[in-house]
C-alpha positions in Angstrom: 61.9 76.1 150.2 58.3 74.9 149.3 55.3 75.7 151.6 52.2 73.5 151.5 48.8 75.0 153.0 46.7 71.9 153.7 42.9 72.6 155.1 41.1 69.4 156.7 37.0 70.0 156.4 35.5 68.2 159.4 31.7 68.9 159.6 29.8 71.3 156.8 27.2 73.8 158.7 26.1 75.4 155.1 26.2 73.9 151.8 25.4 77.6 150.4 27.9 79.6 152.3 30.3 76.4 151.2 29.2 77.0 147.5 30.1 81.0 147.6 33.4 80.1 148.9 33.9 77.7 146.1 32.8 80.2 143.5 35.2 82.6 144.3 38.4 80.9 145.3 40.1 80.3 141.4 39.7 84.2 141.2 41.9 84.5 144.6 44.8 82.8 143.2 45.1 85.4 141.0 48.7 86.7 140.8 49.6 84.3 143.2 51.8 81.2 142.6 49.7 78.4 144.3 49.6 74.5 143.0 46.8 72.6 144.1 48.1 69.5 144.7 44.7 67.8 146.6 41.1 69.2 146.2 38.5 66.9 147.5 39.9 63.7 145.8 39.4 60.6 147.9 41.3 59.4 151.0 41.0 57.6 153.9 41.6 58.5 157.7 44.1 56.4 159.0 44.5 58.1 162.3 42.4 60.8 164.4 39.1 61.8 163.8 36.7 61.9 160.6 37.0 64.7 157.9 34.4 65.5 155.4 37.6 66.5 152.3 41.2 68.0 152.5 42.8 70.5 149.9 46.6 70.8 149.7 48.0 73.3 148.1 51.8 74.2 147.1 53.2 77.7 147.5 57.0 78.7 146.5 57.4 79.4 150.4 56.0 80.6 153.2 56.0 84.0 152.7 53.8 83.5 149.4 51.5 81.1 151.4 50.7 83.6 153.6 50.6 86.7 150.9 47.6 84.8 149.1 45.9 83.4 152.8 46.3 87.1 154.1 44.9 88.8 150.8 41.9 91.0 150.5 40.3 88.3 148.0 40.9 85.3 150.1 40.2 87.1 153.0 36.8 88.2 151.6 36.2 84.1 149.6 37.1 82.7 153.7 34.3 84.8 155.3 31.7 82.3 153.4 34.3 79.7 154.2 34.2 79.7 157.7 30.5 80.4 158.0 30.3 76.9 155.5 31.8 74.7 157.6 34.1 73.7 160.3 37.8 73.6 158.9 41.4 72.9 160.0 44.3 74.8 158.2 48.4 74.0 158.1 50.8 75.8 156.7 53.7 73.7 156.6 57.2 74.3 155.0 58.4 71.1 153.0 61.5 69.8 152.7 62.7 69.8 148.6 
């Protein structure tokens, strides 16, 4: 069954650290079978509080979700992540 990862942005601390995360996330997915459905597109917030973007992106399930959010390289692309910015992150089986 289909896993989606979806991450919610909701307030940027630094654009730089933002920017190395950026620049080294298409070499994470690597080896790893991941769709990315959304990626910054727009949207509007129909319920709940403000985000800044939102990323969604399809795994084959759960298990590969997590193999590619658990890896060294993601592991090592997040680091700038979370010193970037204030996120939110799903992982969410689907129903297809």
């Amino acid at each position: 069954m289909p896993a989606y990862i979806i991450f919610t942005r909701t307030k940027t601390i630094d654009r730089g650290e933002l920017e190395k995360y950026w620049s080294m996330i298409k070499k994470t997915m690597n080896g790893h079978a991941i769709e990315v459905l959304v990626s910054y597109g727009n949207f509007d917030v129909l319920e709940g509080e403000d985000i800044e973007g939102i990323v969604v992106a399809k795994f084959p399930d759960m298990a590969s979700a997590k193999n590619w959010y658990y890896s060294d390289s993601y592991k090592a692309a997040a680091a700038h992540r979370i010193k970037g910015a204030i996120y939110n992150g799903v992982l969410v089986e689907g129903i297809f």
